[in-house]
N, C-alpha and C positions, 0 to 999 in steps of 0.2 A: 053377596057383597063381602061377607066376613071370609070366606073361603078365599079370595082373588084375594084380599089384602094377607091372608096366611100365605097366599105363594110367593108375594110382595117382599113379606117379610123375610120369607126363607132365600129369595133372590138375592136379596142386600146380605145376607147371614154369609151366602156361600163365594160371595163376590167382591163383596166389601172385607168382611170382618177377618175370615182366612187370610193367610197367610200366600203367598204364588210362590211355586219352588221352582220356575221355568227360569227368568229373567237371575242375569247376575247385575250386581252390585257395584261392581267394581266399572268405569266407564273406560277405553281405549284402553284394554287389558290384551290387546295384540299389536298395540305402538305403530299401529296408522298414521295415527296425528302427532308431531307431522309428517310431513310426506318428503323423505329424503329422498335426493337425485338414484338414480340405478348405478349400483356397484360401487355406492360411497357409503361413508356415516356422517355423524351430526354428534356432537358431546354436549354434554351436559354440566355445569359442575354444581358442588352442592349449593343448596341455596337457591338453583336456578329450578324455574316451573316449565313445563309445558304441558299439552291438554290432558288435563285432570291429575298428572302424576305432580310430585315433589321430590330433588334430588336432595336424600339426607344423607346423615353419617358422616366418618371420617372424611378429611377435605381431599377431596378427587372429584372425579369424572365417572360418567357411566356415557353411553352410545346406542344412540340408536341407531340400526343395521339395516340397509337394504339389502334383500335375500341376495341379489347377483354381486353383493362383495365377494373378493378372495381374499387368500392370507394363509399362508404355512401352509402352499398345495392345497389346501381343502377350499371346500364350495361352501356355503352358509344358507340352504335352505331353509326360509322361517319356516314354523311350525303352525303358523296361521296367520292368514293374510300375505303382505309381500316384506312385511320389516319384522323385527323383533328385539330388543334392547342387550347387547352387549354390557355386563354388571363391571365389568374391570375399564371398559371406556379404554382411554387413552395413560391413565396413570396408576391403571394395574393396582391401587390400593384398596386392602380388605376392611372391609367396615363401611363402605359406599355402598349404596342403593335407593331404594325409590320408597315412595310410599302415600301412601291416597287415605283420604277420611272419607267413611262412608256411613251413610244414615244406616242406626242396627235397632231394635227395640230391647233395651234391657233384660236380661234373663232366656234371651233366645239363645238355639244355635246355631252355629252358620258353620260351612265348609268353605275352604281355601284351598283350589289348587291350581296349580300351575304347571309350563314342564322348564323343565332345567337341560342345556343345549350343551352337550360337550367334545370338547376335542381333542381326541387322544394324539399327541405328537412327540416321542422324546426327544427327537431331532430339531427342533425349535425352540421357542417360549411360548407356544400355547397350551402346554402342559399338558394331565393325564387324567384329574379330574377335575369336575366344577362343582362349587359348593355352595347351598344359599341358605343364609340365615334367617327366618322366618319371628318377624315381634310380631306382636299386639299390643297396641297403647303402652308401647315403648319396653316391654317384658321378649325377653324371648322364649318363645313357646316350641322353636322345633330346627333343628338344623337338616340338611338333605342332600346329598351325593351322587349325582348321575358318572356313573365310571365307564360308561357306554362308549365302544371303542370303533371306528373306524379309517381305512387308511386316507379316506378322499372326501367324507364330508360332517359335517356335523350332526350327532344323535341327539335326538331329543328323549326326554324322559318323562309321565308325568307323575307329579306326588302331591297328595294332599294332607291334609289337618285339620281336624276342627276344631272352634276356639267358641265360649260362651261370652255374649256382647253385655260387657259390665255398665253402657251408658248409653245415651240418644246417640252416638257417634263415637265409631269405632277406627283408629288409625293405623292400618297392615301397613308394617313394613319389610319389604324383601332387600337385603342384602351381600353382597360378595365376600365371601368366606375362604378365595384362592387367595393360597400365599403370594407376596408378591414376588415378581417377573410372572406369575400365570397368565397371559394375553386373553384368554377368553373363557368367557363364563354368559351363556346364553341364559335367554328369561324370556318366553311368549306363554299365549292364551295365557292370562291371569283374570282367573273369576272366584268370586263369592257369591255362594248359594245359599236361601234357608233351608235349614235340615229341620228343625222341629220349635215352634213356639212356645214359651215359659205354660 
């Protein structure tokens, strides 16, 4: 009997108490929801919500992209799933973007990363690179630069950062760092992992 309740215990030890580094954090971190029509977008401005995100920062717009939009000759294939959020939206202003509170356990740390989608065009205003500014509970912890160049669609790129969780809830924010006239600045697969418990 003592031995079954020792397995007992080490089952709750191994499955409870650890920590799971599989499952990310961050919920519709590939901008499914919602579900925009094919070959359009949807904007956001700040202040407005939808599933799970928050639109903060300087007063603008961000966009969510369905992959078969066009614009400046290129194609826009997300990077995962069939949408992916456009950070410049419709009013192209730097200091807009998104941003989700997520349950962290104090003194952990976690990894954030994303990819940043760019589009190299001189011949337009979707400019040559795209840039995202990466907070945590309102600090900025990392800026990042995809300068990936092609003639017909959009490059994705991924980058990460990891940040240690100061409280029960921690608030990632990703925002657009293209000066403005830059028409686009891509943002898919966004997840938070735990990397190692206090």
């Amino acid at each position: 009997m003592r031995h079954l309740l020792s397995i007992e215990v080490l089952f709750l030890l191994t499955f409870v108490v650890q920590p799971s580094h599989a499952g990310s954090l961050i919920k519709n971190g590939s901008f499914e929801k919602p579900v925009v029509p094919d070959g359009s977008y949807e904007t956001f401005g700040v202040g407005d919500s939808f599933k799970n995100w928050t639109v903060v920062g300087e007063p603008g717009n961000i966009a969510i992209v369905n992959e078969d939009f066009t614009y400046c000759a290129h194609t826009f294939p997300a990077r995962k799933g069939a949408q992916f959020v456009d950070l410049t939206g419709t009013s192209d202003t730097s200091g807009t973007g998104l941003q989700q509170i997520i349950d962290t356990v104090p003194g952990s740390t976690y990894q954030l990363s994303f990819y940043i989608g760019n589009v190299y065009d001189i011949a337009s205003n979707c400019g040559t690179t795209s840039t995202v500014n990466v907070e945590i509970d309102g600090q900025e912890v990392a800026s990042f630069t995809n300068k990936g160049k092609n003639d017909t669609q959009i490059v994705w790129k991924k980058f990460t950062t990891d940040f240690v969780a100061q409280n029960a809830t921690t608030a990632v924010s990703l925002t657009n760092a293209d000066p403005p006239g830059d028409t686009a600045n891509g943002l898919d697969a966004v997840s938070v992992t735990l990397v190692a418990a206090p």
